[in-house]
N, C-alpha and C positions, 0 to 999 in steps of 0.2 A: 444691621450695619450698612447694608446700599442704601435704605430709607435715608437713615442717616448721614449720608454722603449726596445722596441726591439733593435732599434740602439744603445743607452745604452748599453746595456745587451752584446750583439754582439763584440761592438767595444772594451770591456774591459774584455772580459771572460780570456783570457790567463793571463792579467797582475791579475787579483781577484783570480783565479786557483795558481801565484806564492805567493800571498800573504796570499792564505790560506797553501799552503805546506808550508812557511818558518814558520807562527803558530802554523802546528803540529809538526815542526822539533824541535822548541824551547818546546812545552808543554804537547807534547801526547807522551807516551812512547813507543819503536818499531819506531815510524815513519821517524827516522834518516835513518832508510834505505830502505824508500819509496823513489819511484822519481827518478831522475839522474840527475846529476852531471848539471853544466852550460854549458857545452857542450853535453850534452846528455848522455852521459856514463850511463848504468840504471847497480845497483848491483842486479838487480831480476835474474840475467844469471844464467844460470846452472854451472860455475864454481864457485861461491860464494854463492851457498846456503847450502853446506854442512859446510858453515864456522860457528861456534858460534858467536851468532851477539851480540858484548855485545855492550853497550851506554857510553861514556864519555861526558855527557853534560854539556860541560863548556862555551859552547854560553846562555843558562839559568842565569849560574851564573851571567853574564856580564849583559844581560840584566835585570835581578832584582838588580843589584848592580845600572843603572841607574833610574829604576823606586823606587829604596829605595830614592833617590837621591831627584825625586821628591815629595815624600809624606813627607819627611821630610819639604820640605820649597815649601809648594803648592801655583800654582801662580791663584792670586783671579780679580777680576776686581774692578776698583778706577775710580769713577769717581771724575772730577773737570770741573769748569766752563770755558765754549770755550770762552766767551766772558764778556763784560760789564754786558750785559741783563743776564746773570744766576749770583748767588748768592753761596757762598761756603757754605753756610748753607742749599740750595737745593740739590747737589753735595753731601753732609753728609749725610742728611733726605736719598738720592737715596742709596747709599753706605749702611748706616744701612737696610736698606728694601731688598736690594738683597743678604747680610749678613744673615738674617734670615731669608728669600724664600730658599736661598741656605743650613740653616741647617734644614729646618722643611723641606724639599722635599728631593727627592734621589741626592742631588747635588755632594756630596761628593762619593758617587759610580756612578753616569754618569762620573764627569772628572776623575774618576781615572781608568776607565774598557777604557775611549778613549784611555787616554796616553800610558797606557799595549797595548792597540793594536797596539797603532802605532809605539810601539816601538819592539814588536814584530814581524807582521805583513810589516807595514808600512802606515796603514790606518786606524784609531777609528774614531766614531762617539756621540756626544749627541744630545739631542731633547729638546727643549724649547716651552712651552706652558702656557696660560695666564689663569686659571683655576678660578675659583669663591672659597674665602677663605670658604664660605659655601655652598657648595651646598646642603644640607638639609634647606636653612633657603633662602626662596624666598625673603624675604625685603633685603635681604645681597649682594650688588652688585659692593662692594669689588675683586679683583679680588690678585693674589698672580700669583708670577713666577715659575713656576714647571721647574727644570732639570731632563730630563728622560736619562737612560741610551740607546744606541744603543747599543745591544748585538748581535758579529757576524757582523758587517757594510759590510765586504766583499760580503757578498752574500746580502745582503738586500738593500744598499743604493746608489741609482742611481740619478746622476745631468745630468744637462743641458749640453749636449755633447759640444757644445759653449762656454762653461765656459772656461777661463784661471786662473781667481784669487784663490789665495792659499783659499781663506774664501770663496768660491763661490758664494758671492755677485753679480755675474753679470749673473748666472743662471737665467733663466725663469722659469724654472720647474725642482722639484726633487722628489722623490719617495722611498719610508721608507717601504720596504716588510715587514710582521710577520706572522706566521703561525695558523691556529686550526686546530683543529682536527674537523673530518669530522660531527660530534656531535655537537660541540660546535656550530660551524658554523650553521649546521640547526636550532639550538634552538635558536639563535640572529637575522638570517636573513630567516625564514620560508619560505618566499613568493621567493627567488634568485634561481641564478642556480651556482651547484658547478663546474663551468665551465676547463674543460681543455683543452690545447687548444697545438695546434701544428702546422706546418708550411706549411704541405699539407691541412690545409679547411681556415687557416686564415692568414699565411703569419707571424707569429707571433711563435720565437723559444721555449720562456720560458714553460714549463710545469708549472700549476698552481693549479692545483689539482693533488694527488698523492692519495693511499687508504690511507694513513697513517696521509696524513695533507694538508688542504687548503689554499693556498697563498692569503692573500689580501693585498694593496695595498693603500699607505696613498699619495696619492696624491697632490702636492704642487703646486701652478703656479702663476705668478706674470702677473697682470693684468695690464696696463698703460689705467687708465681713465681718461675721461673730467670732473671735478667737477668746480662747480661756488661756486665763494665764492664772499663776499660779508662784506662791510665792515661799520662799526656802531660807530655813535659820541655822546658821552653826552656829550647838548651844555651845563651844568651846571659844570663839573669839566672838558671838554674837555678831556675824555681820549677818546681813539679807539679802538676796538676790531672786528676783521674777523671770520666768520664762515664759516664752508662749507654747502653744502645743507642738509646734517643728522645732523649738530648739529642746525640749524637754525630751523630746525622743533621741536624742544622742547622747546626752550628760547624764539620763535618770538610772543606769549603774553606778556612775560616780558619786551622786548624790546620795542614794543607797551605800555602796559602800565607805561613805563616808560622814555615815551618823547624820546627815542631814535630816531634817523635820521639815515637814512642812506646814504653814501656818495658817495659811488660808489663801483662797481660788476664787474668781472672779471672771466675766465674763465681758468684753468690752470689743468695741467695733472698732475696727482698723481699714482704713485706707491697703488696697492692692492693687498692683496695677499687672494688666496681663497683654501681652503683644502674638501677634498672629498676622500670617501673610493670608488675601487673598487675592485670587482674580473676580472678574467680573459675574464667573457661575459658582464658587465653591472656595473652600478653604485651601491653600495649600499647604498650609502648615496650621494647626488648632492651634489656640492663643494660647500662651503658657506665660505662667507666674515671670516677671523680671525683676530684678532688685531693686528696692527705693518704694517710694510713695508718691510717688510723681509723674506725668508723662514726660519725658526725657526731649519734646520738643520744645527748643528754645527762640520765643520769634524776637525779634528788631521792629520797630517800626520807627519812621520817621517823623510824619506829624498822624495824629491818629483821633477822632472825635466820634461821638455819636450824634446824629442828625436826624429825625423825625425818625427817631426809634433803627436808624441803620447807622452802621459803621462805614466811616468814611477815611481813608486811609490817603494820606498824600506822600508826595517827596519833593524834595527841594526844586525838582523843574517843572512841575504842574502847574504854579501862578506863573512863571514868564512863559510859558507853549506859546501862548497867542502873541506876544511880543515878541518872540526868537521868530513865529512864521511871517508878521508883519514886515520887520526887517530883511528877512529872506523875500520875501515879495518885493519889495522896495529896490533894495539891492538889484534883483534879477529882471527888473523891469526897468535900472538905469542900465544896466551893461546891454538890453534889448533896446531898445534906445540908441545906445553910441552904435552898435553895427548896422544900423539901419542907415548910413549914410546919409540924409536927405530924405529918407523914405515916408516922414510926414508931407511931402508937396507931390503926392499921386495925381496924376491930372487924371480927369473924367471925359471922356471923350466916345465921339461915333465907333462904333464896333467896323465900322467902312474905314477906319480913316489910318488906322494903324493893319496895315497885311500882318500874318500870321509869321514872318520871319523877323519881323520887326520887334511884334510882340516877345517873340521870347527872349532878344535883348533886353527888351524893359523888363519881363519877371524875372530876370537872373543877374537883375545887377548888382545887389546887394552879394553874393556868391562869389561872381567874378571880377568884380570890383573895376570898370573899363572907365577908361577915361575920358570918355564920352558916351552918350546915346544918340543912335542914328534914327534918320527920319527922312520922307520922301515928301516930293512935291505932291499938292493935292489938285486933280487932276478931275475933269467934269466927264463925261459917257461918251466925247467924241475925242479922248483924249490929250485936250488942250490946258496945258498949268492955267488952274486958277490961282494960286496961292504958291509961291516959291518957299522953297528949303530954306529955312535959316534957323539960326541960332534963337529962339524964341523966348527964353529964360533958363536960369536956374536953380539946381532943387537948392533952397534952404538948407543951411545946417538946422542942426536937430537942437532945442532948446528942452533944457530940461525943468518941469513945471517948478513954480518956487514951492507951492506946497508939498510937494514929492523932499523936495530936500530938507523940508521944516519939519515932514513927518518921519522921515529917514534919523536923522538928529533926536528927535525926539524917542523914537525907538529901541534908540542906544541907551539914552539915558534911562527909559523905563526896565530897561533887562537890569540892570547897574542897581536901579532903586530892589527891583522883588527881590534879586539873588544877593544881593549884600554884596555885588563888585568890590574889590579890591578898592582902595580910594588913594590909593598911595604912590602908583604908576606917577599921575600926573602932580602928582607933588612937590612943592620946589624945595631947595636945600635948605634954607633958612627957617623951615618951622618949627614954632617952640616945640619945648620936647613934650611940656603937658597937651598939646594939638594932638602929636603923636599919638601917645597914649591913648586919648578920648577916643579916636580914630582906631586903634586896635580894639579896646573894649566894644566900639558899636560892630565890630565885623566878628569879635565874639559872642553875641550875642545870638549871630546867623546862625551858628554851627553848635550852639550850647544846648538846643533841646536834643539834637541828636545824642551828641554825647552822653544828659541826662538820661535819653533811653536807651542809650547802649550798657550803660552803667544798671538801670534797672534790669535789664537782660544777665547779665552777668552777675546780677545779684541772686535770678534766677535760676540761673547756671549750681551757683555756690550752696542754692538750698538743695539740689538733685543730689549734689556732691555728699555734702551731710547727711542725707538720708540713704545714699547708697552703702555710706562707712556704717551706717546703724544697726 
């Protein structure tokens, strides 16, 4: 299982590292000018930290104008019948039952924390679990569909390096990290070790214990068994019915005491899926059978390809980064600029000619803002004026380059083209209504692959559901 997680872990760090920068770029404030540029460019240089770093975050706007897009008409799962043998009144019954699983559980904050990340980011996650509608009440063996939010999927949730499918249906095994605290942990699992682990004793990169908080690990794996089923006639109304060997061990008095026959037995491979916590030395809980045939993790993505044999995972603010920092540099290097009063006409002069009390007039004028700068007669070794006091010039206003502001302009418009800007702001009243239209359809367009894969996600979702009722 760490094998497993380490090649995970390993093989995806760079692309989970881009898709946590383009999440603080869009959400955390300052962070537009962490990081560099898609070609490496870093703005941390020493010629750009004396700049005012101010933030025009108009990649935010863009992306809550899509995720507005979808809480308004959120996409649900529907089921209908595949065939003859189901009924649309079972199809309904199922539809009502995960209708109100999904509002009595956190359903509505698991899909809506996925789609903000993968629309952000480029990658959310939910979590589906088959929970007991009572657990206080042992006779109650009822069971209800829990959607759990994955909060953070980047750093926490790792699939089966094999996997191709968008829904990771063809993974073997996946792994859902969460954190405690060094406390927590000892008082849940007393008897464990709060293991951390490194690459020189055990081959194994992730650190898993820090002082601050311990990693454990919800472990998934799809098991392929032999089960014998086995198949049963009542010669009185002639129906049929198959069991596997765990449901025949309940019912085979029934069956027995009710004339039952049986007809013939067979052996066949079944999908099982078994879940287990660990830490970073040991089990903390053995993996035990769960219900379904599925791994119950459900991912989002936003734009998602393979590229020279690696997955490359984006979200809606990755192509304008380098546009949103331009403009941020642009910006904070005109308003660096206007305070500088005059501060482009520096005169260059004898280290003799300005005294030291002088001098710190002239480096603190831009601070103090004085409505002159003083200066003294210059004066030869027997101290007789050569050169009298006066008014000599003054500083130029500050001009600002034309290419600064053609590139400034231009910056704007490039954010507008990647992120599918709104085009409607500047719109006058009079446009025909088929403008309009045209005009909605191209900014649908923006926001329709996500939906598409939010929809395949919840299509997802609806198959775990099916097989957990099985």
């Amino acid at each position: 299982m760490l094998c497993n997680f380490d090649n995970a872990w390993s093989a995806t760090q760079d692309m989970r590292e881009q898709i946590i920068e383009a999440q603080r770029f869009v959400r955390v404030s300052g962070a537009q000018w962490e990081g560099s540029t898609n070609a490496g460019y870093s703005f941390d240089e020493g010629r750009f930290e004396h700049y005012p770093r101010f933030e025009l975050n108009k990649i935010a706007r863009e992306c809550d104008r899509i995720i507005g897009e979808y809480r308004q008409n959120r996409i649900s799962v529907k089921f209908r019948p595949k065939d003859d043998k189901a009924s649309e009144a079972l199809a309904e019954k199922m539809n009502g039952k995960f209708r109100a699983d999904y509002q009595e559980t956190s359903g509505g904050e698991a899909c809506d924390n996925a789609f903000d990340d993968a629309v952000t980011g480029g990658f959310g996650c939910f979590r589906m679990c088959a929970d007991y509608e009572d657990e206080m009440d042992p006779s109650n063996e009822q069971r209800r569909i829990s959607l759990l939010p994955v909060y953070d999927p980047a750093t926490c949730v790792f699939f089966d390096q094999d996997s191709k499918q968008y829904d990771r249906s063809d993974a073997m095994w996946a792994m859902e990290m969460f954190s405690m605290t060094p406390k927590a942990f000892e008082a849940e699992y007393p008897d464990s070790i709060a293991a951390s682990l490194s690459r020189d004793d055990t081959g194994t990169q992730y650190d898993w214990s820090t002082p601050d908080a311990i990693y454990v690990g919800r472990y998934y794996e799809v098991r392929i068994e032999k089960v014998k089923l086995t198949a049963w006639r009542n010669p009185v109304s002639g129906e049929t019915a198959i069991y596997d060997e765990e449901q025949i061990k309940d019912i085979v008095d029934e069956l027995n005491d009710g004339a039952f026959e049986m007809i013939g037995e067979r052996t066949v491979k079944k999908r099982r899926v078994y879940c287990g916590l660990l830490s970073g030395a040991e089990w903390l809980e053995e993996p035990k059978r769960i219900p379904g045939e599925h791994i119950p993790l459900i991912p989002v993505y936003g734009r998602r390809s393979f590229v020279d044999n690696q997955e490359r995972i984006e979200g809606h603010a990755a192509k304008a980064m380098d546009a949103q920092r331009l403009e941020n540099l642009m910006v904070s290097m005109i308003a660096d600029n206007a305070t500088q009063a005059g501060g482009d006409g520096i005169p260059v002069v004898d280290v003799d000619m300005i005294p030291g009390t002088l001098a710190t007039h002239w480096a603190e004028r831009n601070k103090k803002r004085p409505a002159f700068l003083p200066m003294v007669s210059l004066k030869n070794k027997n101290g007789d004026i050569t050169a009298q006091a006066q008014v000599s010039s003054y500083t130029p206003p500050t001009q600002m380059p034309p290419a600064l502001a053609g590139l400034l302009q231009y910056t704007g418009t490039a954010i507008q083209q990647i992120t599918g800007a709104s085009q409607l702001e500047n719109m006058p009243s009079n446009v025909a209504t088929d403008t309009v239209d045209s005009i909605f359809n191209r900014m649908d367009t923006q926001s329709y692959i996500y939906m598409d894969n939010m929809a395949k996600s919840m299509r997802r979702a609806g198959v775990c559901v099916a097989f957990y009722g099985a």
